[in-house]
C-alpha positions in Angstrom: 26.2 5.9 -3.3 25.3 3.9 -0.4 22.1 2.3 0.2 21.4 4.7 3.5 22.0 8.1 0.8 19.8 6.4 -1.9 16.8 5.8 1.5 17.3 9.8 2.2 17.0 10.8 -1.6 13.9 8.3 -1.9 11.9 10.1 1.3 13.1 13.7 0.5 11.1 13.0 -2.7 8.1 13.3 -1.0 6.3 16.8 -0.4 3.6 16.4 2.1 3.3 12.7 2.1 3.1 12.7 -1.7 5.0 11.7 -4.0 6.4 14.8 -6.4 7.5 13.8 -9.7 9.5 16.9 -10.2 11.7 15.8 -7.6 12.0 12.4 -8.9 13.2 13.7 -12.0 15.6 15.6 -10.8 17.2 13.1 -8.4 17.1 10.4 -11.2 18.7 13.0 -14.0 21.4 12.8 -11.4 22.4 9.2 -10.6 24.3 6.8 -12.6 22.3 4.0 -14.0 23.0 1.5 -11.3 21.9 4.1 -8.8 18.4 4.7 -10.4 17.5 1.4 -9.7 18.2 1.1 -6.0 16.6 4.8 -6.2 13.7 3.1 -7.9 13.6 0.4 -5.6 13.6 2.9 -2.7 10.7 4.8 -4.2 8.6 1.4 -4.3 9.4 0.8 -0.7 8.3 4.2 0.5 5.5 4.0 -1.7 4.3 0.8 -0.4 4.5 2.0 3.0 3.0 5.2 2.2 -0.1 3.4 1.0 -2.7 1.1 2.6 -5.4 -1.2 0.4 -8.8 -2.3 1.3 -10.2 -5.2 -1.1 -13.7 -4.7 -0.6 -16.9 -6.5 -2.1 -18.3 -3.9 -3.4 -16.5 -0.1 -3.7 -19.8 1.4 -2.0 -18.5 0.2 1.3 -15.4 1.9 1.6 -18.1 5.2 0.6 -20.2 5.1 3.5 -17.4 4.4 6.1 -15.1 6.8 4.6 -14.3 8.6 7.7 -13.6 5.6 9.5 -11.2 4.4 7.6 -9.3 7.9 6.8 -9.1 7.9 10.4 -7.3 4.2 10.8 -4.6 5.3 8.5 -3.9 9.1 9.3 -1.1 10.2 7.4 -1.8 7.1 4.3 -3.3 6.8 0.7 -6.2 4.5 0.9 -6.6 2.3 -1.9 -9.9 0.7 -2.7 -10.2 -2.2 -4.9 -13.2 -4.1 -5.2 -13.6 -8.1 -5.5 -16.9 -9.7 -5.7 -15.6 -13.2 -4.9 -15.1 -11.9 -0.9 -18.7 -11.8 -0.5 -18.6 -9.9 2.9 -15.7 -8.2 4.8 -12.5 -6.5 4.0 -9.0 -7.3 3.4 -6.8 -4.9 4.6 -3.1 -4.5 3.5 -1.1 -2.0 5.6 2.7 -2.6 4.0 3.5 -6.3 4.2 0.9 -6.8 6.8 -2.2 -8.7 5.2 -5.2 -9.0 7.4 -8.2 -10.9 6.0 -11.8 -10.5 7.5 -13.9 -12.0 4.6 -16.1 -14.4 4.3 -14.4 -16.1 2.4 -11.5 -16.3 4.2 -13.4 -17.2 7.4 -15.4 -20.7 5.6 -12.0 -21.2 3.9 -10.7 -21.7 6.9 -13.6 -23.5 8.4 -13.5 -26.1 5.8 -9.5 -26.5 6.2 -10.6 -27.5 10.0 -13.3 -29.6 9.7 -11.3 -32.0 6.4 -8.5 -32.1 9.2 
């Protein structure tokens, strides 16, 4: 199979944006061994770009801004995960795009500057 056949079997697995494990089953009874793993590879890709994650400071955050943020990323699985070493912010990855608004980032930063 080519790699273009294996992309189409990875996003037909899908049923309304989510993933259907009935459908992965079915495809991967189907394909040779070398085959399940570009298939498996696929499936990683689409998930990752099905998904978006928000590192917050504290999981509360993402609560009372819910609608916000359900409304940045129409159409994606938000992801919370919580890290108390940011202090304040968020860190938003969106595929391979990493965006860092913390804190933490921002004195990181500062501090790389000012030792320059």
């Amino acid at each position: 199979m080519t790699k273009k056949q294996i992309k189409q079997l990875a996003s037909a697995s899908y049923t309304k944006e989510i993933l259907d494990s009935k459908k992965v089953e079915k495809i991967a009874a189907l394909l040779s061994r070398a085959d399940v793993k570009e298939y498996i590879r696929a499936l990683k890709l689409a998930e990752k770009s099905h998904t978006v994650s928000l590192v917050l400071p504290d999981a509360k955050l993402y609560n009372s801004n819910r609608k916000f943020w359900e409304n940045a990323f129409k159409n994606k699985r938000v992801i919370v995960e919580e890290d108390p070493s940011l202090l304040l912010g968020v860190k938003v990855i969106n595929n391979d795009m990493i965006y860092d608004m913390t804190l933490k980032n921002n004195l990181e930063l500062f501090a790389k500057e000012t030792a320059e």
